[in-house]
C-alpha positions, -999 to +999 in steps of 0.1 A: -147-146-194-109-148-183-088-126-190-057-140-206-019-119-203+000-117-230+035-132-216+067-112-220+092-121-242+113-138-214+077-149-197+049-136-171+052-109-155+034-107-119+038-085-091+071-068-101+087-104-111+092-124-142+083-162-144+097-181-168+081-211-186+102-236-167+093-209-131+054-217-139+061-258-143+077-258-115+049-239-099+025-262-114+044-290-096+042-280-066+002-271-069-002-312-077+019-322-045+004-334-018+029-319+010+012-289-001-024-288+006-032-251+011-026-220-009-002-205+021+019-238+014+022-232-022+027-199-017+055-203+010+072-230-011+067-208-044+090-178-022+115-211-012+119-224-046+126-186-059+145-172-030+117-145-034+123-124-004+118-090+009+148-062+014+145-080+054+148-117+040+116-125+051+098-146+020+076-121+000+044-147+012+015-117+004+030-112-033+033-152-043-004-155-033-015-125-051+008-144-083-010-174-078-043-163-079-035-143-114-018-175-128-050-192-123-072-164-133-049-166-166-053-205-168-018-213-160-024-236-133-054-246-108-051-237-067-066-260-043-097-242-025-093-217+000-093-230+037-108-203+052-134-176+035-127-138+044-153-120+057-146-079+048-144-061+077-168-035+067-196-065+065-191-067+100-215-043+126-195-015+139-192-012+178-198+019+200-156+024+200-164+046+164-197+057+174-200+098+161-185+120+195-192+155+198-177+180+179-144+194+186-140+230+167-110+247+179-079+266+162-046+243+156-030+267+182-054+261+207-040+220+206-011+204+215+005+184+190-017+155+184+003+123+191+005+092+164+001+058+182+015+031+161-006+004+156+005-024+175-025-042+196-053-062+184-076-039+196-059-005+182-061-026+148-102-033+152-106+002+158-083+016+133-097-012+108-135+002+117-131+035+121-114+038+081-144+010+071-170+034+085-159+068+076-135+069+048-149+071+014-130+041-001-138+019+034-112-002+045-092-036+029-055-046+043-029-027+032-006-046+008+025-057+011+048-042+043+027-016+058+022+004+089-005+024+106-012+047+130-042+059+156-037+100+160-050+118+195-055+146+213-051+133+254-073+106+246-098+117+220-091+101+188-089+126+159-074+106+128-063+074+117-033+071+084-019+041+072+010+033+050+020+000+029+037-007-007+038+019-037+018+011-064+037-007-090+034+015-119+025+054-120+037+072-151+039+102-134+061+089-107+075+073-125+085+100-152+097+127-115+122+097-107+129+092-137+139+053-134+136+021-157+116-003-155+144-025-140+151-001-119+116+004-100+116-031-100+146-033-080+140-004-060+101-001-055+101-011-019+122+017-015+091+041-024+058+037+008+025+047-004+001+069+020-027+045+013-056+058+040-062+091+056-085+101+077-096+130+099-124+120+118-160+139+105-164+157+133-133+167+139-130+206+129-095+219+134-083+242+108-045+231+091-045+197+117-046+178+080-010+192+074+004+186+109-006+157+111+009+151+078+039+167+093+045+145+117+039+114+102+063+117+082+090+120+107+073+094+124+076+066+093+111+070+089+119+063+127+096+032+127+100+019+091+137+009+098+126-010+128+100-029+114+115-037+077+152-030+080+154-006+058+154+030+051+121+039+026+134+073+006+098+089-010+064+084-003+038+084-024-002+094-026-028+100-045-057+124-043-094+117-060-096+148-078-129+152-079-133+148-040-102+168-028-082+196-036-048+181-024-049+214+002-032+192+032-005+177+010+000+208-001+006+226+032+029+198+038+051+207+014+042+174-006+053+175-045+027+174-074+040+146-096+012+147-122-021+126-126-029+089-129-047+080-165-076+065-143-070+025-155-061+013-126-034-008-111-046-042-127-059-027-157-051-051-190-068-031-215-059+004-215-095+013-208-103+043-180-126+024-152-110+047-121-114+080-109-080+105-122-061+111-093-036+138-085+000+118-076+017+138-048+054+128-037+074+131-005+110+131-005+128+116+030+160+117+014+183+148-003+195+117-029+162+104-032+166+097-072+200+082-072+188+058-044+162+049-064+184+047-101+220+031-084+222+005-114+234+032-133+267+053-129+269+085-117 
């Protein structure tokens, strides 16, 4: 049974944006035209039509197919069928490149500072892609929305893998420590990087590498997020399964405990609990962190 949203007052609200009744005609124009054939041409003209771009310019493409999809779901408009069908890579058989390696039990002292290797190649992406899909409890799926990830080593023994990508769009307890409006997040969410996937590798034993590691991502994300997007991100976000995980790394890495989720769930229309709770940890990368994140009001 669909699941119909209630619009807003000034009209339906997807993905951090408000569409108006004439936004969704126009919308539903452009779904009946044939110079756009596939859901990336929809989308792509969607992001033209609204000058919907990202803090780089770059047309927020990932976001208007995520709208687009929810319209439909809602019975707004109709899509023309997918092109290609997506095959999760956890479906897929893993290779010997994340086969189990011996164990490595050492103290943190007895290492060098792991290194973090930026995900760049096709074939880091595979193995950073299988190695989450095989050993981290909530597998692997992309990482919305700008993201970026990263292969940790030792010489060349692989010892983690972290990711990063957009901040979830509502938390209340983030929410509440930033203490912004709703207009405000939407205008400065970007601003905010979530620490979506972390993973030590099982048989990796190193007391406190969690929290260097942790440590040095950090620095690490705000060299290379600049490059990539164009702009400086100034908190990061994550959140901890409580009944898994203690929080202990983010912790040690002087991480900030923002409060809990209410364990609905980012898409959640009912106010019903159908997620684990989760502890919401915060990161600072910026002495002004709030008033970055609140400058539509005067200080």
């Amino acid at each position: 049974m669909s699941t119909q949203l209630m619009p807003a007052a000034s009209g339906h609200r997807y993905c951090g944006r408000v569409f108006s009744e004439s936004d969704i005609e126009m919308i539903r124009t452009i779904t009946t035209s044939q110079q756009y054939p596939t859901r990336a041409a929809i989308a792509r003209a969607l992001c033209t039509a609204l000058t919907w771009v990202k803090p780089d310019g770059l047309p927020k493409v990932m976001s208007a197919r995520v709208a687009l999809l929810r319209m439909q779901e809602d019975g707004l408009l109709s899509l023309p069928a997918p092109t290609h069908s997506y095959t999760p890579v956890c479906g897929t058989e893993f290779t010997a490149a994340s086969n189990p390696q011996p164990e490595v039990r050492c103290a943190i002292s007895e290492m060098a500072s792991p290194v973090l290797h930026r995900v760049v190649t096709a074939a880091d992406s595979k193995l950073w892609n299988e190695v989450v899909a095989r050993y981290h409890y909530l597998g692997y799926k992309p990482l919305p929305g700008a993201q970026i990830r990263y292969l940790v080593r030792h010489e060349n023994m692989l010892l983690a893998a972290i990711g990063f990508g957009a901040a979830a769009w509502k938390t209340a307890a983030r929410d509440s420590f930033i203490g912004w409006t709703p207009e405000e997040r939407t205008a400065h969410l970007h601003l905010v990087v979530n620490n979506a996937r972390f993973l030590i590798l099982p048989w990796v034993h190193v007391p406190n590498l969690a929290s260097r590691i942790l440590s040095l991502a950090v620095r690490q994300v705000v060299r290379d997020w600049p490059q990539l997007y164009g702009y400086h991100p100034v908190l990061l976000e994550t959140f901890v399964e409580r009944q898994r995980f203690s929080g202990t790394c983010y912790k040690a890495a002087n991480w900030l405990y923002a409060g809990q989720t209410t364990g609905r769930g980012k898409l959640d229309r009912h106010h019903r609990q159908n997620v684990p709770v989760k502890d919401v940890y915060l990161y600072p990368l910026h002495r002004h962190f709030r008033q970055s994140l609140t400058t539509s009001r005067t200080h």
